[in-house]
C-alpha positions as CSV (number, residue, x, y, z in Angstrom):
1,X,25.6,5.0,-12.8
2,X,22.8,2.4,-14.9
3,X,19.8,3.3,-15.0
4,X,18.4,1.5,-11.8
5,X,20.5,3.7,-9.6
6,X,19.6,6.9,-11.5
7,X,16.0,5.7,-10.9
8,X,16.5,5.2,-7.0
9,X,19.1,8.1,-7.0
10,X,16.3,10.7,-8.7
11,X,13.7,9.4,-5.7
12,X,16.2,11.0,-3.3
13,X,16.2,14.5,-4.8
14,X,15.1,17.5,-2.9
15,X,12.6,18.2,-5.0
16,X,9.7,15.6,-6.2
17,X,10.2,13.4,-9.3
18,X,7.9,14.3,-11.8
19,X,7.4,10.7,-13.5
20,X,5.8,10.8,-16.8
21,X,3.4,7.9,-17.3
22,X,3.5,6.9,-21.4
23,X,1.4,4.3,-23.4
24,X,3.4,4.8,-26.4
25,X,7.1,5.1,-28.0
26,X,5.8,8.0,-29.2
27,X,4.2,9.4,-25.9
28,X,7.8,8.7,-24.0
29,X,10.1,10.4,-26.8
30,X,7.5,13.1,-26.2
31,X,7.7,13.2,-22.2
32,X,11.6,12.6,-22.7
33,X,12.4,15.1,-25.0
34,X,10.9,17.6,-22.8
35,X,13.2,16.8,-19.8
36,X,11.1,14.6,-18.2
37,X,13.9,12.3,-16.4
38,X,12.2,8.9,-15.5
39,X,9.5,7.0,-17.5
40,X,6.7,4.7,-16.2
41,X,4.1,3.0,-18.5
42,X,0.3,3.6,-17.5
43,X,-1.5,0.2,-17.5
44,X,-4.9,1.6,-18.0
45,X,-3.4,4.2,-21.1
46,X,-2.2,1.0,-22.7
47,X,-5.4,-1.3,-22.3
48,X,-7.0,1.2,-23.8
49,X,-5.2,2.3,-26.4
50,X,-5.6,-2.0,-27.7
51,X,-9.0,-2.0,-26.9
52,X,-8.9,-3.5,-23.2
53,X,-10.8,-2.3,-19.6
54,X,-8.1,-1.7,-17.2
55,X,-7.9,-4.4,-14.1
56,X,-5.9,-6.6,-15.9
57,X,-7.9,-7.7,-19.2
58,X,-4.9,-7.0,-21.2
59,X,-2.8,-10.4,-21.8
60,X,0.8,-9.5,-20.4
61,X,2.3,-11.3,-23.5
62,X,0.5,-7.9,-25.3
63,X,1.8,-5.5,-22.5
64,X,5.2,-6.7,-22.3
65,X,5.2,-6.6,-26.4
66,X,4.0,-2.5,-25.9
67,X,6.5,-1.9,-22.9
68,X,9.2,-3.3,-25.1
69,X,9.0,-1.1,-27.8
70,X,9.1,1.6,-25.6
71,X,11.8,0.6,-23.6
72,X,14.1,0.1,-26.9
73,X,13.2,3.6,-27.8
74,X,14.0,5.7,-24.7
75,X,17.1,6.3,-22.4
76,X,15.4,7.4,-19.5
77,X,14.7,4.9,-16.7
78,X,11.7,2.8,-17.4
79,X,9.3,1.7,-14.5
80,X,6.0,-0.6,-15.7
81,X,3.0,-0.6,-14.0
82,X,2.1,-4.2,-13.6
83,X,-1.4,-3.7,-11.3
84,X,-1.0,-6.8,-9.1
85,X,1.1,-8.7,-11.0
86,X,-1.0,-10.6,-13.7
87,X,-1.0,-13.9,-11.6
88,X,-2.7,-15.0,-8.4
89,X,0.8,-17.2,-8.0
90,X,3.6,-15.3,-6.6
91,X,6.1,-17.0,-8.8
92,X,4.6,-16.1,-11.9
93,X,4.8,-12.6,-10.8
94,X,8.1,-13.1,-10.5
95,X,8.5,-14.9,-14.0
96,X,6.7,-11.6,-15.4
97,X,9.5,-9.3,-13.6
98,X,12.1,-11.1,-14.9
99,X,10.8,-10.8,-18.4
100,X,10.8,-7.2,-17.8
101,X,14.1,-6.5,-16.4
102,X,15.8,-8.6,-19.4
103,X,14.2,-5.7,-21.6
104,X,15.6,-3.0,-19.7
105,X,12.8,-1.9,-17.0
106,X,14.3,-0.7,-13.8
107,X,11.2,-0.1,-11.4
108,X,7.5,-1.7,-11.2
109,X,4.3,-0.6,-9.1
110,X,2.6,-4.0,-7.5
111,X,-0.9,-2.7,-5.8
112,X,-3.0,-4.3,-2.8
113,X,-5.8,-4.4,-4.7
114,X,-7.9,-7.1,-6.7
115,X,-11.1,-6.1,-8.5
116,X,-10.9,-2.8,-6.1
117,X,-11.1,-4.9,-2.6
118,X,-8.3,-4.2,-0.9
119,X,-6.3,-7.0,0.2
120,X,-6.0,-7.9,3.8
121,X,-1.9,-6.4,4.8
122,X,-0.8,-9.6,5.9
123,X,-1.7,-10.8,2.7
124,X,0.1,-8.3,0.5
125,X,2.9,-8.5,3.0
126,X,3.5,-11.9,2.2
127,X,3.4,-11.2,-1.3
128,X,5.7,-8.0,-1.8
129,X,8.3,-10.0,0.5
130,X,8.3,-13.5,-1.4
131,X,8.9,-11.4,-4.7
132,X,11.8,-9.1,-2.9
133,X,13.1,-12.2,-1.7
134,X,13.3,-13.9,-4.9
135,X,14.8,-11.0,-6.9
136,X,17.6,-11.2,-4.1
137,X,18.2,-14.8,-4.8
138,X,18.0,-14.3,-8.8
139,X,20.3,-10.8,-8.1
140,X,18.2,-8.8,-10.2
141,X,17.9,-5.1,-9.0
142,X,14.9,-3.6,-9.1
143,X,12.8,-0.7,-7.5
144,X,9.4,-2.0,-6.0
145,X,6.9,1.1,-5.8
146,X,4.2,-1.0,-3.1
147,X,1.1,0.8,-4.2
148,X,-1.9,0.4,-1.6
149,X,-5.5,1.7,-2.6
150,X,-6.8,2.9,1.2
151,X,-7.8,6.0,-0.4
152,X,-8.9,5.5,-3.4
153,X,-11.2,3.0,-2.2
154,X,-12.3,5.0,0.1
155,X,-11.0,2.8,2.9
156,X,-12.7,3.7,6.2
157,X,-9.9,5.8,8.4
158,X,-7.9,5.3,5.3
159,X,-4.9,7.6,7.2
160,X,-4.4,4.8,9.6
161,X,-4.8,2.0,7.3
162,X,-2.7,3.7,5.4
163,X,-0.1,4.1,8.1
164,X,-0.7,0.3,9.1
165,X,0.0,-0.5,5.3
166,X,3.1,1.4,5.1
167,X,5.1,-0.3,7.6
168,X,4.1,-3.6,6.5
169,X,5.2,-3.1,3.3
170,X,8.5,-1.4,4.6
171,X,9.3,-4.3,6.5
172,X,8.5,-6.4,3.1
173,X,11.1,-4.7,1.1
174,X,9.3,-2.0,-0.8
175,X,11.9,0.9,-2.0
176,X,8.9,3.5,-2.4
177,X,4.9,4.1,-1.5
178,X,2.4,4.7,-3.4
179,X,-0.8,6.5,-2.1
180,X,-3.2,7.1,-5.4
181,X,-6.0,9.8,-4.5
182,X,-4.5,11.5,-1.6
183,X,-4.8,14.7,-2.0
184,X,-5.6,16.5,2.0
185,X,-2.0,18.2,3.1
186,X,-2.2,17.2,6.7
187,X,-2.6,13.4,5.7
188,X,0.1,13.7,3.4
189,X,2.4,15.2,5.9
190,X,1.5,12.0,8.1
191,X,2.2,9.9,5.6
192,X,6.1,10.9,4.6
193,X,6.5,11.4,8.1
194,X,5.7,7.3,8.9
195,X,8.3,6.5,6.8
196,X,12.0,6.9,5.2
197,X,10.9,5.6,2.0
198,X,9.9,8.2,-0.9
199,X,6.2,8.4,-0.8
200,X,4.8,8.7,-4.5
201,X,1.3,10.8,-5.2
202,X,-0.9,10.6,-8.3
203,X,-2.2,13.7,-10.2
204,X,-5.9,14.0,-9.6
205,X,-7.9,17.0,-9.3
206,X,-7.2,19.4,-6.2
207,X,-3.7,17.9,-5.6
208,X,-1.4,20.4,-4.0
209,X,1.5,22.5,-5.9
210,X,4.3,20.1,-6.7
211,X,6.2,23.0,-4.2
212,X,3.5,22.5,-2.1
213,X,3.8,18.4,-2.0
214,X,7.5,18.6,-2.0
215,X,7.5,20.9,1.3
216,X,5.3,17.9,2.7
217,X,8.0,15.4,1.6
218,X,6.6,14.0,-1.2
219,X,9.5,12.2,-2.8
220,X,7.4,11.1,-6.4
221,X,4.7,12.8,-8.2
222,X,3.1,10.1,-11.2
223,X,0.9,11.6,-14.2
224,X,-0.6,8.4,-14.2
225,X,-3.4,8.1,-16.7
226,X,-4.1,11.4,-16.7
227,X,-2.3,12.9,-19.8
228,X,-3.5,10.1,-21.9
229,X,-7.3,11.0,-21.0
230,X,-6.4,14.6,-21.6
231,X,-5.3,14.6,-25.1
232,X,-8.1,11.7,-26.0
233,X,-10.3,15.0,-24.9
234,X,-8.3,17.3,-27.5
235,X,-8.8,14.6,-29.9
236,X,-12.1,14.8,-29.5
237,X,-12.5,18.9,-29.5
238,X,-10.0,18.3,-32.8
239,X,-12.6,16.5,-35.3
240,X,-15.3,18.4,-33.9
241,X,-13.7,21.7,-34.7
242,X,-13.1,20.0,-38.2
243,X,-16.6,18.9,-38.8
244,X,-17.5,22.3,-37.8
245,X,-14.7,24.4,-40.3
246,X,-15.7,21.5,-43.3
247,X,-11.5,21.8,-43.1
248,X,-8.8,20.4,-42.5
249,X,-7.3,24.1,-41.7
250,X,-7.4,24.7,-38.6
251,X,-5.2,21.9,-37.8
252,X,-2.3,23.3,-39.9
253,X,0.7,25.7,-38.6
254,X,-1.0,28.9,-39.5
């Protein structure tokens, strides 16, 4: 089994995937020796870490450079997240996807988002399914996670959007759904149940128990940026402690 099929395979397990999102080689040999199975990268953890906003303002000559290292350095599967694509043009898309399979990456999330307006379905539709079509043609396997924004744009009746969304983006050729910021039980329930993709979830405050997600039929559970902004936070209680001690001590093995 390669390490595209492991990917699908572990997105058909009965329990949720835990994906860990790195920035970093050393943030995935972290994640991976830790037995977490699957990889993705975190677009915002990387623009920041080189000095970027997230949305895109990262050249994807510099991301691919960052997701390279770190795909040369791990043998877990590798997903990217690519945002939209960095293109308005389809085909470039596609150029960029290509560039990342030939380094090893097995999966990619594409959102329905620009500059946090959602695009209309039909739109995105179009999109997802001229890219699936053209990774056909070009035989290249890889494992689309269609990301749509309904909630964390706070959509109005973002459930039924969201349900409107998924089908669309079934039909299109997505192998998985991703639903950022939906965190109310019943809606998640609703949402597995419009599907037989995997539905993937991003930690956020007041998410459910991963037991409690995977009973709903949660299929993918992504760290997203969270880790990253969570040991930036350390970081910061780190120096200030060391400012404090006027030592370097307390940052030691005692």
């Amino acid at each position: 089994m390669n390490n595209y099929e492991l990917f699908k395979a572990l997105h058909y397990q009965d329990t949720p995937l835990l994906l860990g999102n790195v920035w970093n080689v050393a943030s995935a040999r972290i994640l991976e020796d830790n037995g977490i199975s699957a990889l993705g990268t975190s677009s915002s953890a990387i623009a920041d870490t080189l000095g970027y906003e997230d949305g895109e303002q990262i050249p994807f000559s510099e991301l691919l450079f960052v997701i390279g290292k770190i795909a040369r350095h791990v043998k877990a599967p590798l997903s990217a997240d690519i945002e939209r694509g960095y293109s308005d043009d389809p085909a470039v898309v596609v150029k960029h996807i290509e560039q990342l399979h030939d380094i090893g990456i097995v999966g990619i999330n594409l959102e329905d988002a620009v500059n946090r307006i959602i695009q209309p379905v039909e739109e995105f539709r179009r999109k997802l399914g001229f890219i699936r079509n053209e990774l056909a043609r070009k035989n290249i396997p890889l494992f689309i996670n269609a990301r749509t924004d309904t909630y964390l744009l706070k959509v109005p009746d973002a459930l039924n959007e969201t349900l409107l969304r998924i089908k669309a983006y079934e039909e299109a050729g997505a192998d998985s759904i991703f639903v950022p910021f939906v965190r109310d039980l019943s809606d998640i329930r609703q949402i597995t149940a419009a599907t037989a993709l995997p539905v993937n979830v991003l930690s956020m405050p007041e998410l459910p128990s991963f037991n409690a997600l995977g009973e709903a039929g949660v299929k993918r559970i992504s760290m997203g940026g969270s880790v990253y902004r969570s040991l930036n936070d350390h970081l910061k209680k780190v120096v200030y402690d060391i400012g404090v001690a006027g030592s370097f001590a307390g940052i030691f093995p005692s």
